[in-house]
MARVEXLO-69921 format. One record per residue (C-alpha): x, y, z; residue in three letters. Coordinates in steps of 0.001 Angstrom, whole numbers, plus 500000, padded with zeros to 6 digits. Layout:
XYZALA/...
***
This chain:
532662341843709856UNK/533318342277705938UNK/535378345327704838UNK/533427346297701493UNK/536025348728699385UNK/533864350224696293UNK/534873352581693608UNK/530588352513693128UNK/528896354394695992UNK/525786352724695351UNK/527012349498696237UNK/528433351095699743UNK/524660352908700215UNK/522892349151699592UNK/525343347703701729UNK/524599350867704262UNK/520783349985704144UNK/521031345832704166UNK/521687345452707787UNK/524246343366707465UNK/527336343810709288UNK/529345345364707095UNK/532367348457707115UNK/532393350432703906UNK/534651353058702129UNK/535209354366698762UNK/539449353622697170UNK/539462356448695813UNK/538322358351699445UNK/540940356558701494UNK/544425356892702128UNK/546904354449702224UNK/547689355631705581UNK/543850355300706613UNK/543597351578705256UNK/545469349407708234UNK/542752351339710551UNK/539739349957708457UNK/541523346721708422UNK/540702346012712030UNK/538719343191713069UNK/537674342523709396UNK/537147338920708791UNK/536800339281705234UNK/537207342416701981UNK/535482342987699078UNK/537303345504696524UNK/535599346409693832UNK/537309348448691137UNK/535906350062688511UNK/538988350801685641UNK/541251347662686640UNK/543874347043689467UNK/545854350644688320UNK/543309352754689562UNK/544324351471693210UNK/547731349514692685UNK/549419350639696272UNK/546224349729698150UNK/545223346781696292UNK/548849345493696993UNK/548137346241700898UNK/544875344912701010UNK/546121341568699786UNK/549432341691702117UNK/547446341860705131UNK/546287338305705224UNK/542575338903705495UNK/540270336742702733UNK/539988339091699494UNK/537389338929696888UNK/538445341132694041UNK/536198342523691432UNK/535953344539688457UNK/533157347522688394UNK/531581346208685481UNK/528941344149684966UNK/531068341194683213UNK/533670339836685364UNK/537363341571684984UNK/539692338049684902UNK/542655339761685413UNK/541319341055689212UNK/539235338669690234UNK/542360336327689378UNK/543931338454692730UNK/541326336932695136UNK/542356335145697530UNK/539291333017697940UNK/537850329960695316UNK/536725331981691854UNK/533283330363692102UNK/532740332142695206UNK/534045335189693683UNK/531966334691690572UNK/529025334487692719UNK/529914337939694799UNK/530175339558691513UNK/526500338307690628UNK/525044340093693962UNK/526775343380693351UNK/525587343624689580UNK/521296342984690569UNK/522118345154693447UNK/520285346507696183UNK/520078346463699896UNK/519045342786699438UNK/520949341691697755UNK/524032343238699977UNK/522623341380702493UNK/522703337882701501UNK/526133338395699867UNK/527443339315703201UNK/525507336029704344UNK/526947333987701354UNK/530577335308701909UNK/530215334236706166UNK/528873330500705095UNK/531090329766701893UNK/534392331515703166UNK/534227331851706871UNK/532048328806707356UNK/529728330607709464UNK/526695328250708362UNK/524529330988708515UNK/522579330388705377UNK/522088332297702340UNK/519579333098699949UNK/521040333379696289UNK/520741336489694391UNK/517599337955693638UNK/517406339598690175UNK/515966343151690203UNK/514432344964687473UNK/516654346175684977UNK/513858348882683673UNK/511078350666685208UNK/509051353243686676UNK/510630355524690040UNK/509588353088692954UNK/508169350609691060UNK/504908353051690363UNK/502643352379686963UNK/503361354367683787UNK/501019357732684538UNK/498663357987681674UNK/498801361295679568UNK/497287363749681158UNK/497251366581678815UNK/500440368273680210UNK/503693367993678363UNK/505289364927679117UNK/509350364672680192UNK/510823361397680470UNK/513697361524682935UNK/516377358845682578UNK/518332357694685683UNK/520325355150687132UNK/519050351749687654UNK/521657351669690601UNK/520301354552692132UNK/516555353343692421UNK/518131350160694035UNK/520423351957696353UNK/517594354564697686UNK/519938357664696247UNK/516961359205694452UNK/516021362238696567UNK/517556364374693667UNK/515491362830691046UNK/512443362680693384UNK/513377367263693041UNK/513628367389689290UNK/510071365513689293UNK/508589367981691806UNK/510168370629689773UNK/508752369376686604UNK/505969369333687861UNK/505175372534689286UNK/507198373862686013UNK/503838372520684424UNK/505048369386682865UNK/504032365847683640UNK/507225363890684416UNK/507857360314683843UNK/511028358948685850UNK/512168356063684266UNK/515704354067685762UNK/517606351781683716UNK/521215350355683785UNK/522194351843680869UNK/521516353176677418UNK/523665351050674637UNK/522116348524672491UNK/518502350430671741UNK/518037348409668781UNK/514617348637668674UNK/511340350502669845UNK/510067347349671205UNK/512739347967674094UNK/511250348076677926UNK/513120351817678023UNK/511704352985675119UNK/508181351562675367UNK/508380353613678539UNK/509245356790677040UNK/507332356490674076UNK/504733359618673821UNK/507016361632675635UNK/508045365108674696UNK/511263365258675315UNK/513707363660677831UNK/516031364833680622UNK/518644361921680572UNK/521397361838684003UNK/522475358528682016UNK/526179358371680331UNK/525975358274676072UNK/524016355807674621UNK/526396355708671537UNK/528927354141672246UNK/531674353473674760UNK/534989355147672381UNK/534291358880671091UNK/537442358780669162UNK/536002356453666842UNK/533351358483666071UNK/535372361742665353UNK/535440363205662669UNK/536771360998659761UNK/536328357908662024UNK/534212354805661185UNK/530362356725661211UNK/528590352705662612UNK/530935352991665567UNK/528509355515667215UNK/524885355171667219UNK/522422356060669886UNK/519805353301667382UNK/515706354006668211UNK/516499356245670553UNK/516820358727667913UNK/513507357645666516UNK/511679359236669442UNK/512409362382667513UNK/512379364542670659UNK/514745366910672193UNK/517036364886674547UNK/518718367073677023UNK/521348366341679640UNK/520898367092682957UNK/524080367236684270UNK/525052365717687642UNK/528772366807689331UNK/530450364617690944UNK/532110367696692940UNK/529625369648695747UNK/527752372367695544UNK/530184374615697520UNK/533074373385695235UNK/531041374394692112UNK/529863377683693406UNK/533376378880693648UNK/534876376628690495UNK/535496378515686775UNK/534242376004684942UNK/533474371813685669UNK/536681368689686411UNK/537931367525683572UNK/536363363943684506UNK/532948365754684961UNK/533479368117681359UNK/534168364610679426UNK/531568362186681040UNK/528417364612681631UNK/529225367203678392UNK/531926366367675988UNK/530696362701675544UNK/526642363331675872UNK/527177365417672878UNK/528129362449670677UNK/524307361653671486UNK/523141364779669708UNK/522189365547673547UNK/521216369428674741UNK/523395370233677384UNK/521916372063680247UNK/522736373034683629UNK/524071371312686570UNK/521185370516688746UNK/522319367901690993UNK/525836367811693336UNK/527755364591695154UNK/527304365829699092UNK/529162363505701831UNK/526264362748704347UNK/527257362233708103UNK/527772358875707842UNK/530747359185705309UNK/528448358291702198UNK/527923360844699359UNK/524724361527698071UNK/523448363605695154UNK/521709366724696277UNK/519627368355694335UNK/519629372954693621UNK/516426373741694001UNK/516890377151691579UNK/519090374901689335UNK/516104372506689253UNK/513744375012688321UNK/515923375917685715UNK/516423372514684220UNK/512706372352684515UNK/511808375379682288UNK/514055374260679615UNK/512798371162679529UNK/508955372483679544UNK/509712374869677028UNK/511199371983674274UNK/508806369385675414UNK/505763372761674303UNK/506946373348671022UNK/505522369807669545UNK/502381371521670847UNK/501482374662669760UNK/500218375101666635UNK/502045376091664012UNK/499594379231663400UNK/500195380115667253UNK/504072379506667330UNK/505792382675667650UNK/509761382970666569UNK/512862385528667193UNK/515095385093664583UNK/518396387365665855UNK/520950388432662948UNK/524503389540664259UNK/526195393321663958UNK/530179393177664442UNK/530577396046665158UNK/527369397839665678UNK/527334399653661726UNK/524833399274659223UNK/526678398120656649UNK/527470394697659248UNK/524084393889659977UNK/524107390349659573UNK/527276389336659848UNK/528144385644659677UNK/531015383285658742UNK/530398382410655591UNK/526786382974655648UNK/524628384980653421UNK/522455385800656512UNK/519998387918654218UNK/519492385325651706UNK/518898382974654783UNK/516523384739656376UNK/514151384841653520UNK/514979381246653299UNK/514233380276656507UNK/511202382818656592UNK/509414381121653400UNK/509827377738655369UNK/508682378826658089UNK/505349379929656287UNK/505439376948654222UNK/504920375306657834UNK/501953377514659228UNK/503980379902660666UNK/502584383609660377UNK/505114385732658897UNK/503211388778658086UNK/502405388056654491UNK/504660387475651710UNK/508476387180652449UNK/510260389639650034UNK/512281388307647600UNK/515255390391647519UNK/516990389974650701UNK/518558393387650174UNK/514978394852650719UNK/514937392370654020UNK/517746394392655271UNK/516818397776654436UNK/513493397088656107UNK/515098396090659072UNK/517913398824659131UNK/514964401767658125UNK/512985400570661512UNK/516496401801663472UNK/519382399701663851UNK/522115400465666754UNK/524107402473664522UNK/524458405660666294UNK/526090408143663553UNK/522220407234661814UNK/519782406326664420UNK/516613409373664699UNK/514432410214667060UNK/511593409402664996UNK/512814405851664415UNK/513154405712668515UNK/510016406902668630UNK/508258404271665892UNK/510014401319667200UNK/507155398658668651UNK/509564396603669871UNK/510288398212673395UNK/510154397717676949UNK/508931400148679580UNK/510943400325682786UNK/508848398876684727UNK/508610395840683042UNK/512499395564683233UNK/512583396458686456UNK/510308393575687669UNK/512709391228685703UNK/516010393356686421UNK/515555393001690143UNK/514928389267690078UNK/518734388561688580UNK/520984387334691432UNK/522632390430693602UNK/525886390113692417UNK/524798390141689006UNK/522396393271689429UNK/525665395042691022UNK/527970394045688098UNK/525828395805685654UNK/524768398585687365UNK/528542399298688167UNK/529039399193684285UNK/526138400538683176UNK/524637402961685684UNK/520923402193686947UNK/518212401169684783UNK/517084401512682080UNK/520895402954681149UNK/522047405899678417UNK/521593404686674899UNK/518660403483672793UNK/516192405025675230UNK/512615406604673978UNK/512269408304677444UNK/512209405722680066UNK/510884403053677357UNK/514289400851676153UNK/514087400382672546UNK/514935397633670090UNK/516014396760666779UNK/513695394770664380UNK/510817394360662509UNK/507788392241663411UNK/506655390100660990UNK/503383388301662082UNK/504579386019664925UNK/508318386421664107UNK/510240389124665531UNK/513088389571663179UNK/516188391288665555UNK/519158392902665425UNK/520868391473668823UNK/521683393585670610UNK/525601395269670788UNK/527496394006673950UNK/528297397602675055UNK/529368401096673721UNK/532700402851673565UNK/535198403620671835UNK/536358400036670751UNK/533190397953670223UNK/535100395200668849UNK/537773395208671473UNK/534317394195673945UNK/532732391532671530UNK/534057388347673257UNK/535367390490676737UNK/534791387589679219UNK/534139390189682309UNK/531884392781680569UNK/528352392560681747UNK/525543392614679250UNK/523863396053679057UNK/520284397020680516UNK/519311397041676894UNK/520628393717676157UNK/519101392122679144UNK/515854393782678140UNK/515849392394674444UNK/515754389046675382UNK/513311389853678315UNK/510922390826675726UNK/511390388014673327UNK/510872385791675972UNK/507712387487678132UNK/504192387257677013UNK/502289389535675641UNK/500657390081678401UNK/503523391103680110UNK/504196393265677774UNK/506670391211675752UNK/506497389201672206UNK/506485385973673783UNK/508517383483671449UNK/508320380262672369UNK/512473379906670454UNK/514796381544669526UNK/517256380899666061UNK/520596382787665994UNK/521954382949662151UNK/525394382097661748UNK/528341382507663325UNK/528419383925665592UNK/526335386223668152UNK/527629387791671777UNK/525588385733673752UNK/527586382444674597UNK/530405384757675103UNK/529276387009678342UNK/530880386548681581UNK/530438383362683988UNK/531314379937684115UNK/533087378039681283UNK/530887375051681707UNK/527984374858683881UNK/526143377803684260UNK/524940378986687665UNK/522011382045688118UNK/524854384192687958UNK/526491383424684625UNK/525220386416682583UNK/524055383694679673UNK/522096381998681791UNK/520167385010683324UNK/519781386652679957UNK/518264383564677725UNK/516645381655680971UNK/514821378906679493UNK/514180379900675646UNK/514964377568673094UNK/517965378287671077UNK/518250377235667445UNK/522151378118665883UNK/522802377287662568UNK/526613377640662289UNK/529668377154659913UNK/530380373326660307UNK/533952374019659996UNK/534110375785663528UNK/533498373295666060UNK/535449375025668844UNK/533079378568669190UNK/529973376571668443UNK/530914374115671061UNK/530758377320673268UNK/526865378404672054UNK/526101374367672675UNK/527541374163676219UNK/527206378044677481UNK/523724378676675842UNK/521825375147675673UNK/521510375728671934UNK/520904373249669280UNK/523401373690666919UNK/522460372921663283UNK/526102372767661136UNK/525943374273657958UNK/528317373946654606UNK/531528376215653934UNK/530984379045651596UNK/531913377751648149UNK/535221377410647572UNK/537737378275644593UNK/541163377779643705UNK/542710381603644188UNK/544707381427640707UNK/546572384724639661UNK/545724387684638175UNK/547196391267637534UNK/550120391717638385UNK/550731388550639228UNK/549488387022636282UNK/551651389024634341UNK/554488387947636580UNK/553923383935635547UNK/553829385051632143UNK/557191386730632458UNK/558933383924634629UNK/557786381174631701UNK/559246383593628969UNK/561908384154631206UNK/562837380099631413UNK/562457379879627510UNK/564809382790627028UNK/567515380951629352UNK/567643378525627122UNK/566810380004623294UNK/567900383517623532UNK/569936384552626468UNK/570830388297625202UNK/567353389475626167UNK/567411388094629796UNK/568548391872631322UNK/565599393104629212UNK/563184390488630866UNK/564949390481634426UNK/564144394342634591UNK/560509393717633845UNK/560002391196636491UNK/561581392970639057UNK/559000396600637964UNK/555710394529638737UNK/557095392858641259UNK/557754396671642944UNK/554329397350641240UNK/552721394561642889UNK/554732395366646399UNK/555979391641646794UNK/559357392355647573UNK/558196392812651426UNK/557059389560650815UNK/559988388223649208UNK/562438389837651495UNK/564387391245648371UNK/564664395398649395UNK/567051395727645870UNK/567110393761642925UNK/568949390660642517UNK/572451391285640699UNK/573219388662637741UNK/574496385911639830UNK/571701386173642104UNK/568438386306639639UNK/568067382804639218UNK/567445381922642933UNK/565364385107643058UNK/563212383767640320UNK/562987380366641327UNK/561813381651644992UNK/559294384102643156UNK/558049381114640739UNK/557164378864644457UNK/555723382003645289UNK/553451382532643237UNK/552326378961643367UNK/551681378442647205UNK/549474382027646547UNK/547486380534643311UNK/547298377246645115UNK/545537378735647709UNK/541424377623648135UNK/539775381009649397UNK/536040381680649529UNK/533904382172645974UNK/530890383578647832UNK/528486382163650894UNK/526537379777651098UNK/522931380252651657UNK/521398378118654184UNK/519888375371652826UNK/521240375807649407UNK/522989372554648119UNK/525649373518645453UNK/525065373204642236UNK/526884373692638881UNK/530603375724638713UNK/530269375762642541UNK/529591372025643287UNK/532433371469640310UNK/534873373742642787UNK/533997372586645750UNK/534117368738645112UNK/538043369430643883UNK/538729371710646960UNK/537534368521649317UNK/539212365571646685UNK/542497367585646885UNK/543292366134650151UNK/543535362836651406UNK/539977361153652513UNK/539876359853655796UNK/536945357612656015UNK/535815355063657838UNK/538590355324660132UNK/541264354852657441UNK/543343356735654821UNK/541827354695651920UNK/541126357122648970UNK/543837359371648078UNK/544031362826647213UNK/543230363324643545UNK/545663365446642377UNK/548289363318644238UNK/546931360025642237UNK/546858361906638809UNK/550389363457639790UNK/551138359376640237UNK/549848358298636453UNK/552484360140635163UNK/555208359054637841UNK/555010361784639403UNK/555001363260643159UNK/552571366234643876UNK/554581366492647630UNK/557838366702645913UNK/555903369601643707UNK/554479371651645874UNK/557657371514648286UNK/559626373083645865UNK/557715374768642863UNK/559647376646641345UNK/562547373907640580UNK/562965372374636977UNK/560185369684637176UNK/561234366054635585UNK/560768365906631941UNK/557166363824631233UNK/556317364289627121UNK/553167362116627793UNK/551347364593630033UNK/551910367061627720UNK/550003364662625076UNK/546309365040627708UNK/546734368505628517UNK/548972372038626951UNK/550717374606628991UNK/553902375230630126UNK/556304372173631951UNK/559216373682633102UNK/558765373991636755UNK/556791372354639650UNK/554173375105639670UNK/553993374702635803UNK/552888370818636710UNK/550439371511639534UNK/548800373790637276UNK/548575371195634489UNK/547659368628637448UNK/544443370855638514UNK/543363371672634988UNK/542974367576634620UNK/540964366929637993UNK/539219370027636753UNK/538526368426633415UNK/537255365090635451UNK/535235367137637991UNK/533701368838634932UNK/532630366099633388UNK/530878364314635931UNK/528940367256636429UNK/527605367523633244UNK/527003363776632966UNK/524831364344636486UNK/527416362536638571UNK/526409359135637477UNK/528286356018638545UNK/528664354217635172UNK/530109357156633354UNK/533076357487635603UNK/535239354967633704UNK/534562356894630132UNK/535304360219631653UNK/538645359041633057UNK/539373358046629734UNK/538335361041627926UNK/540381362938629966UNK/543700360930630546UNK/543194358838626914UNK/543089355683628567UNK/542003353695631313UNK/543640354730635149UNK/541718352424637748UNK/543244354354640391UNK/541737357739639493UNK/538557355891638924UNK/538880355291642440UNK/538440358165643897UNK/536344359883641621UNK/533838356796642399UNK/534117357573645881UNK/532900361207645083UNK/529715360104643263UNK/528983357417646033UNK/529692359342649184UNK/530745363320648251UNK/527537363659645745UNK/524711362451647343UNK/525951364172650768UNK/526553367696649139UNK/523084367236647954UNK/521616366457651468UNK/522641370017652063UNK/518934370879652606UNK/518696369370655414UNK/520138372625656483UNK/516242374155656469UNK/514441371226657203UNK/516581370323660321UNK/516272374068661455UNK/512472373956661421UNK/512608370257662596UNK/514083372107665823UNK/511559374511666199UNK/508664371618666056UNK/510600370112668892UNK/512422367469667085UNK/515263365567667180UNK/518481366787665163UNK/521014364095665120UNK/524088364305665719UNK/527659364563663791UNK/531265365201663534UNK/532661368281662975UNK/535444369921660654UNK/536333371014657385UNK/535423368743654151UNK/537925370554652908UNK/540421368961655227UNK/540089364936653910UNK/536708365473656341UNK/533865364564653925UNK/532273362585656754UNK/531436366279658319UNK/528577366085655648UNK/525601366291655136UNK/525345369347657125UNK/522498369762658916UNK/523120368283661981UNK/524278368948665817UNK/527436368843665482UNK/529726367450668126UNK/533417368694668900UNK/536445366055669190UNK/537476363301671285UNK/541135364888672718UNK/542274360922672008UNK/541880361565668515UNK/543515364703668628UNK/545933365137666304UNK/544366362758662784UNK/546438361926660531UNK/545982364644657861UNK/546975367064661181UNK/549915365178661760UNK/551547365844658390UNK/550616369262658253UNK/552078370103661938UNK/555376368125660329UNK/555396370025656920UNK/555085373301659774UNK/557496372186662277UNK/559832371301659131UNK/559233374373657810UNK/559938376704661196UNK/563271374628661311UNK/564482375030658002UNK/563623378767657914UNK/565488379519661506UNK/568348377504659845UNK/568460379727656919UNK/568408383119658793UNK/570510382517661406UNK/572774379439660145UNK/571970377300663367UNK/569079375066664503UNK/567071376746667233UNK/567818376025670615UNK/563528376117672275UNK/560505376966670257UNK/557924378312671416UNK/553982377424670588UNK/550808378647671840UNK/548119376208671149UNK/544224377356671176UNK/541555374720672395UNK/539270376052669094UNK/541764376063666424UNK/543298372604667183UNK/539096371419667084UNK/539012373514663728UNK/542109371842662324UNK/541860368637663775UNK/545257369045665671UNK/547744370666663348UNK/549460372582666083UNK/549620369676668531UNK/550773367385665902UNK/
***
């Protein structure tokens, strides 16, 4: 008998099915306790490990102690030298073993077990050698099906399971395709790296598809961290499988039960990374668990498929693989618009959006593709907005009976009964508990529930609806156990039935900008059941998000809670914050204050008096923590602690605007934006290889903008020859910076008005500096090869949005701020992806975290005179993906 110990249950289900005589179990199934018992009459073992020796060290170690001949074997196709260097048989003959186990199959089980009794035991049995098996093809070896008119899904699975006989699940999701309406093609393979070209078996096979269901791990790569943010862009690549241009969804298959999931909050950790967190390097959809690892009575596990989970997998995948169909004049579109909180005056809400200003965008492109939008788009997106806001709104202190009355968008109670009382029990009995029986209290037109937009042709323009009612609407907007409302459930029941059943019948849906209520209600974390209120309110739609690119942790929640294609946008232009009242007239008084020091003391009281009034006037004492004014000995420290001040606040980059989707910056905005992202250092390509350019122009004139900025308001070293490029006042750190930015202003400036053109980058840096600097020509060369030309990619922004809406492919990439040393975050435009954890904190996060930690230390030390004895530090899961690990690090 041969012991066969497999991390890979598809080897134990071949061996299972050979008919050889073989005992099987899984390492990471057995206890050490368990093992001496399986050990029993065994004439020869067969481990094979997939993740080295230390994923079983103890039982390795026992397996080998007891004496009985030992094959050992890596779980990867390529032999693993270090364990198959523990056998305790010839390495031929474990070289061979490994050869059965990688074609696979019940076969192919067989003979090895017949190879193993005549080569180790000396049985003389016979054996046959191994029998390759097809590394691509069709479920059961069936024909391509010819198009038949249907929408065609590919579905990608294991090669391992077709030769193993674990397919029943997959056999489901065909069945459910089918009867969904679509025309499935199963296709197995052994994996889905190195798609180089479209002349590959997989892809040939999936070529005229619509879209794809994929149960396959990323095609992209094997190490996410390289692909993060900042890291080297070639090290991820999912090659001509991008060029089928087709929505690629995951289907996601737990390696838990079903029971275990029913009662779980959210998916393992192993299960989040390998069948989410990693499929979305792929620029894959992620959709809904629909298949669950079930132990079978003879020990084995299986996956099992949910048939409702199916059918929900199914009508996704139907409705992205339709919209390549339907003709553009027949496509109909809900475009939603946020209102935080439910006023007027915050319809259409977004970070750093101008959501008005999109819309019209995003409306003219979507007639400049066929789309019927109800005749010409207004111009003014103020007159968008009123529009929408005169038709009703959900602002109560405003909202008539007429405009109830008016409303077309609506839906009688009967219709939402029909769809109300198909929702799971539980579900029905959470909402009616909150929100009394159907159709509820508010934004009724007798029984009829009424909505908030305008229709425009085939695009119903929405307000979505508010969350729920009370007296702190905001307090509810991201409440994780608040139900949605009967006239929440009922919006999206109309966008998404025909018109025959009395609803508008979009066949997508695009949210605008960050962000809506909807990947926030109640259920799961990950891995929606019926019962997750997201799930049962969008079902199968489409959704199309455009959102802030900087904000990768509550879009990752829209991507994996909502099965929406997220398509990243740019930051809202960005400016330095500079001073101004007050505090402008503050930095004029601290400069005249340094030049009286030193030329004519005897007005210093006079001086002293009038920078302590504004700063009372300008109520910065709070700030300062200075109640009275400084006596005589004191002022100077006060001063030089108001001069850093007021440098860390003008230093500051805030917002100059929003951007408008689509819009690539242009003019004083690409000039401020381009120094906001070359003020820190680039990562790029996996390396710290262009400086910051402040820091290198601080370095021309020996010079250190850290030592600067860390304390501004000291006497700055004496440097005549910057004074000789650019005037203004010297004295202190802050004085520098300021002199500093007006020079990478200067070079910024010029490039712009010289259209960013490679050769003129040397005479700029001359103009500006009076001489050559090869270092600042560095990185001002990197911003016309790589910051230009992706800033101006910016609208892909539209193009990619529509692109979704045809049913096409939006690739994928990092997220983060540009702003951050992050340039590789553009061109927006694109599905973003979160982080790898193993990248977590970069190195731009590291410092800052120091510079904070530093900071928090030096700070206790000062008000208390001793170095604190714990700190405390509460670390959020979205701001550590927004900053790239800052309070980690």
């Amino acid at each position: 008998m041969i012991l066969l110990l497999s991390t890979s249950d598809t080897d134990l289900l071949a061996a299972q099915s050979s008919g050889a005589d073989y005992r099987w179990a899984n390492p990471s199934r057995v206890r050490l306790a368990d093992l001496r018992a399986l050990l029993v009459e065994v004439d020869l073992v067969v481990v094979r490990l997939l993740g080295g020796r230390a994923t079983w060290p103890e039982g390795l170690a026992s397996v080998l102690g007891s004496g009985v001949p030992t094959v050992v074997l890596g779980g990867e196709s390529s032999p693993d030298a270090q364990l198959m260097a523990t056998s305790t048989v010839p390495a031929g003959i474990a070289q061979e073993a490994l050869t059965y186990l990688v074609e696979g199959g019940p076969q192919n089980l067989g003979q090895l077990a017949a190879f193993l009794s005549d080569t180790v035991l000396r049985t003389g049995e016979g054996f046959l050698a191994p029998v390759p098996m097809p590394e691509v093809g069709v479920r059961s070896g069936a024909s391509l099906p010819a198009p038949d008119g249907r929408p065609r899904v590919g579905v990608i699975y294991y090669r391992a399971h077709e030769l193993s006989g674990n397919t029943a699940f997959i056999d489901d999701l065909v069945a459910g395709l089918g009867a969904a309406g679509a025309q499935p093609v199963p296709v197995f393979c052994a994996s889905l790296r190195g798609l180089d070209s479209r002349d590959h078996p997989v892809l040939q096979l999936l070529d005229g598809c619509d879209a794809l269901i994929v149960t396959v791990l990323a095609a992209g790569g094997v190490v996410p961290a390289e692909a993060s943010a900042g890291g080297d862009e070639g090290a991820w690549s999912i090659g001509a499988l991008a060029e089928l241009d087709i929505p690629i969804m995951q289907g996601i298959c737990l390696t838990t039960s079903r029971a275990d999931w029913a009662l779980a909050n959210s998916m393992t950790p192993m299960d989040a990374a390998m069948q989410v967190a990693i499929p979305e390097f792929d620029g894959r959809i992620i959709t809904v668990p629909f298949s669950f690892k079930e132990l079978g009575q003879d020990g084995l596990p299986r996956y099992v498929a949910d048939p409702e989970r199916v059918q929900r997998l199914a009508g996704i995948a139907l409705r992205q693989a339709r919209l390549c169909h339907i003709p553009a004049a027949e496509k109909r579109i809900g475009i939603t618009l946020s209102s935080y909180p439910t006023k007027h005056a915050r319809v259409g809400n977004a970070v750093g959006l101008d959501t008005p200003a999109s819309a019209v965008r995003l409306l003219n492109a979507l007639a400049a593709s066929g789309v019927d939008v109800g005749g010409p788009v207004p111009e003014d997106p103020d007159v968008l907005i009123h529009r929408l806001i005169a038709a009703g709104g959900h602002d109560v202190e405003w909202l008539t009976e007429a405009q109830l009355s008016a409303a077309p968008a609506r839906v009688p109670l009967a219709d939402y009964l029909s769809h109300f009382e198909a929702l799971p029990e539980k579900l029905q009995a959470e909402i009616r508990e909150h929100w009394g029986e159907p159709p509820g209290s508010l934004y009724i037109d007798g029984t009829d529930i009424v909505l908030a937009g305008l229709l425009l042709g085939n695009v119903a323009l929405m307000i979505q609806p508010p969350r729920g009612f009370g007296e702190n609407p905001i307090a509810i907007y991201h409440d994780p156990y608040l139900p949605p409302s009967h006239h929440y459930l009922a919006a999206y029941r109309w966008l998404a039935a025909t018109p025959a059943d009395g609803g508008f019948g979009v066949d997508a849906v695009v949210h605008l900008g960050k962000h809506g209520t909807l990947e926030w209600l109640p259920g799961k974390g990950l891995g929606n059941s019926a019962e997750c209120a997201a799930d049962a309110v969008l079902g199968d739609l489409p959704l199309v998000y455009p959102f802030i690119v900087n904000d990768p942790g509550e879009g990752t929640q829209a991507k994996r809670r909502a099965h929406a294609v997220v398509v990243d946008h740019l930051i809202p232009p960005m400016a330095r914050a500079d001073t101004y009242g007050d505090m402008a007239k503050l930095e004029q008084l601290l400069d005249e204050y340094a030049t009286l020091a030193a030329l004519d003391p005897a007005k210093i009281p006079t001086v002293r008096a009038q920078i302590w009034e504004l700063v009372l006037s300008a109520q910065l004492h709070h700030d300062l923590n200075a109640d009275e004014m400084p006596d005589e000995d004191g002022f100077d420290a006060f001063v030089l602690h108001l001069d850093g001040y007021l440098c860390e606040i003008k230093d500051v980059q805030i917002r100059d605007g929003l951007h408008i989707l689509g819009d690539a910056p242009m003019g004083e905005a690409r000039v401020n934006l381009v120094l906001a992202i070359l003020r820190s250092t680039q990562l790029f390509g996996g390396s710290y290889s262009v400086p910051g350019l402040r820091s290198v122009l601080a370095g021309e004139f020996d010079l250190s903008e850290a030592d600067l900025l860390t304390e501004p308001g000291k006497p700055a070293p004496v440097r005549p020859e910057l004074g000789v490029v650019i005037d203004g006042p010297s004295a202190t750190g802050s004085d520098v910076i300021d002199l500093i930015e007006g020079l990478a202003r200067r070079l910024v400036l010029g490039m712009e008005t010289l259209g960013w053109q490679r050769e003129h980058v040397s005479e700029v840096v001359a103009e500006v500096l009076g001489r050559p600097a090869p270092a600042v020509e560095a990185v001002v060369r990197f911003a016309v090869a790589v910051g230009g030309p992706r800033l101006a990619a910016t609208t892909d922004e539209i193009d990619r949005t529509v692109g979704a809406l045809d049913g096409r492919f939006v690739p994928p990439g990092p997220s983060g701020s540009p702003t951050r040393g992050l340039v590789s975050v553009l061109p927006t435009g694109r599905n973003f992806y979160s982080v790898d954890p193993k990248a977590i904190p970069t190195r731009n996060a590291y410092d800052v975290g120091v510079a904070l930690a530093d900071s928090l230390i030096a700070r206790h030390l000062a008000d208390t005179g001793q170095y604190p004895a714990s700190v405390g530090l509460t670390v959020w899961g979205t701001s550590a993906m927004r900053t790239q690990g800052d309070d980690i690090a």
